[in-house]
C-alpha positions in Angstrom: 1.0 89.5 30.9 0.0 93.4 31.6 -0.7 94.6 34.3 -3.4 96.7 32.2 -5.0 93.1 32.2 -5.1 93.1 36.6 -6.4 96.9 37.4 -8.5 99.7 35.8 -8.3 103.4 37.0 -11.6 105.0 37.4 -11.0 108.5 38.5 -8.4 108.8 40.9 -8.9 105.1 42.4 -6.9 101.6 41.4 -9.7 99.2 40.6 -8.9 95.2 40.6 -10.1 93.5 37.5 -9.6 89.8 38.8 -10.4 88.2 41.7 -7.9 87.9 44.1 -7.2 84.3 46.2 -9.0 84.0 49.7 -6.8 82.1 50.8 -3.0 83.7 49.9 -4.6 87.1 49.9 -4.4 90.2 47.4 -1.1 90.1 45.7 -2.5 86.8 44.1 -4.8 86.9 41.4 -7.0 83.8 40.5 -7.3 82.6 36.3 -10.9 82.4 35.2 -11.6 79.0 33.2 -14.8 78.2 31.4 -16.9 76.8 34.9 -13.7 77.7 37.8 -11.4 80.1 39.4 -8.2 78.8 40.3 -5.1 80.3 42.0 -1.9 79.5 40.2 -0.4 79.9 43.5 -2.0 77.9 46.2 -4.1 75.5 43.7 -7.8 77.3 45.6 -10.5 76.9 43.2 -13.9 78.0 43.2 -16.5 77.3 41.1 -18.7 79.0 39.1 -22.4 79.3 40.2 -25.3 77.7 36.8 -27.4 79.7 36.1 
């Protein structure tokens, strides 16, 4: 995958596109399912809120 896919530049500042893991911290970025987050690392998931 690209990194084009993981950060955005707006101006002169590095944004993250994907949430990062709570638990192993910002070098790990958590897949977005249809109703989760998960970390591919670490197996953390966190689900998404109904609206």
């Amino acid at each position: 995958m690209s990194e084009s896919k993981y950060f955005k530049v707006e101006g002169e500042n590095l944004v993250r596109t994907k949430k990062s893991c709570k638990e192993c911290g910002d070098g790990y970025f958590m897949a977005e399912h249809k109703d989760r987050y998960t970390c591919g690392h670490c197996g953390y998931t966190e689900f998404k809120k109904k609206k």
